[in-house]
C-alpha positions as a Markdown table, in Angstrom:
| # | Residue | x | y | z |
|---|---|---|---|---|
| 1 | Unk | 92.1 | 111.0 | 115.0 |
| 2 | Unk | 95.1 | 108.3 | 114.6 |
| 3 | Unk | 98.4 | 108.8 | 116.4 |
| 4 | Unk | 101.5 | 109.1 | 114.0 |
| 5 | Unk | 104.1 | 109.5 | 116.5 |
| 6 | Unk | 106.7 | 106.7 | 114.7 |
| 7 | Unk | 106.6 | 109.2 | 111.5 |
| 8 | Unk | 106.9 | 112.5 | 113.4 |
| 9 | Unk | 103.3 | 113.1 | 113.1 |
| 10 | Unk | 101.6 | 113.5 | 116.6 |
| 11 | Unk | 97.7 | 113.1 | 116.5 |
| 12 | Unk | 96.0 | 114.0 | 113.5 |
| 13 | Unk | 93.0 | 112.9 | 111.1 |
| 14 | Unk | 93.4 | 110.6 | 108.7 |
| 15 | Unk | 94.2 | 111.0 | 105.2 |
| 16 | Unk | 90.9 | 111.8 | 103.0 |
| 17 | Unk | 89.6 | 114.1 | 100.7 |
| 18 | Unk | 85.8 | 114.6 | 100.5 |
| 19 | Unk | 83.7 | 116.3 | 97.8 |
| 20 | Unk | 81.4 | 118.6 | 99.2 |
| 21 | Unk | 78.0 | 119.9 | 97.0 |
| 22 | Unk | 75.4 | 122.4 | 99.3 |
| 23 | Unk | 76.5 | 121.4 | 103.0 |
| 24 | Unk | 76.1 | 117.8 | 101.4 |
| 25 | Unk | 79.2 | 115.0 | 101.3 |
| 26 | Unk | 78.7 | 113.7 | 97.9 |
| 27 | Unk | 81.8 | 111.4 | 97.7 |
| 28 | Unk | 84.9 | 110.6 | 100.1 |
| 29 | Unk | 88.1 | 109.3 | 99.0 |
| 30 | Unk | 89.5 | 107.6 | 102.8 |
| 31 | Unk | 92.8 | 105.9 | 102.3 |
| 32 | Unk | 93.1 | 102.6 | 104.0 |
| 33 | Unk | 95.0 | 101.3 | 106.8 |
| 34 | Unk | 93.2 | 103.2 | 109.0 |
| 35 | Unk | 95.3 | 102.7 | 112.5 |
| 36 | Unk | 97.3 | 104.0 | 115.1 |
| 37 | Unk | 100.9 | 104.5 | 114.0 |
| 38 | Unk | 100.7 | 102.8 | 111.0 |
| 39 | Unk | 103.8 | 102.1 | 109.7 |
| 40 | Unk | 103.5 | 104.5 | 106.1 |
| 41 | Unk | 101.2 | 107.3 | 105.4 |
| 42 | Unk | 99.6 | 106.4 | 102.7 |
| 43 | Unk | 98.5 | 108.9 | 99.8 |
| 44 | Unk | 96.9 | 106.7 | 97.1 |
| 45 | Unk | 93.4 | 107.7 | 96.6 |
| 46 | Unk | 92.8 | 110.7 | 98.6 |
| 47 | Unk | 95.1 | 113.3 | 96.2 |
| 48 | Unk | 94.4 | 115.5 | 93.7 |
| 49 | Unk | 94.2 | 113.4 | 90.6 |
| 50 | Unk | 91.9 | 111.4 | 91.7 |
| 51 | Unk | 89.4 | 114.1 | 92.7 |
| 52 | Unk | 89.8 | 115.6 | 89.0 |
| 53 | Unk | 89.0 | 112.3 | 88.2 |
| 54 | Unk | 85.8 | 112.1 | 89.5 |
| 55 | Unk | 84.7 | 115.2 | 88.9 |
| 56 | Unk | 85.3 | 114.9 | 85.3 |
| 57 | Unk | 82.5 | 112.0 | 85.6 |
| 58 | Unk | 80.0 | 114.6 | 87.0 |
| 59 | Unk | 80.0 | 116.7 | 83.6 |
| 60 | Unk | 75.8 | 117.6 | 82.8 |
């Protein structure tokens, strides 16, 4: 949990996305900066796109 309260936050976790295969994490996507009211909220490697991404590397 960070504290966000300078951007209107509150408490929260941190910005991540995780791929998750059988109860297993198989790959996390944490943005950095990780700290107490940092002063942006970053969203650079924990969207969408890049999951796709990656996922696209797993084809069989």
């Amino acid at each position: 949990m960070v504290k966000k309260d300078n951007l209107g936050f509150g408490k929260r976790s941190w910005r991540y996305s995780i791929y998750v295969e059988d109860g297993v994490i198989k790959k996390a996507f944490i943005e950095p900066g990780f700290s107490d009211d940092c002063p942006d909220d970053p969203f650079e490697v924990s969207d969408i796109n890049t999951m796709l991404e990656y996922l696209k590397t797993l084809k069989d």
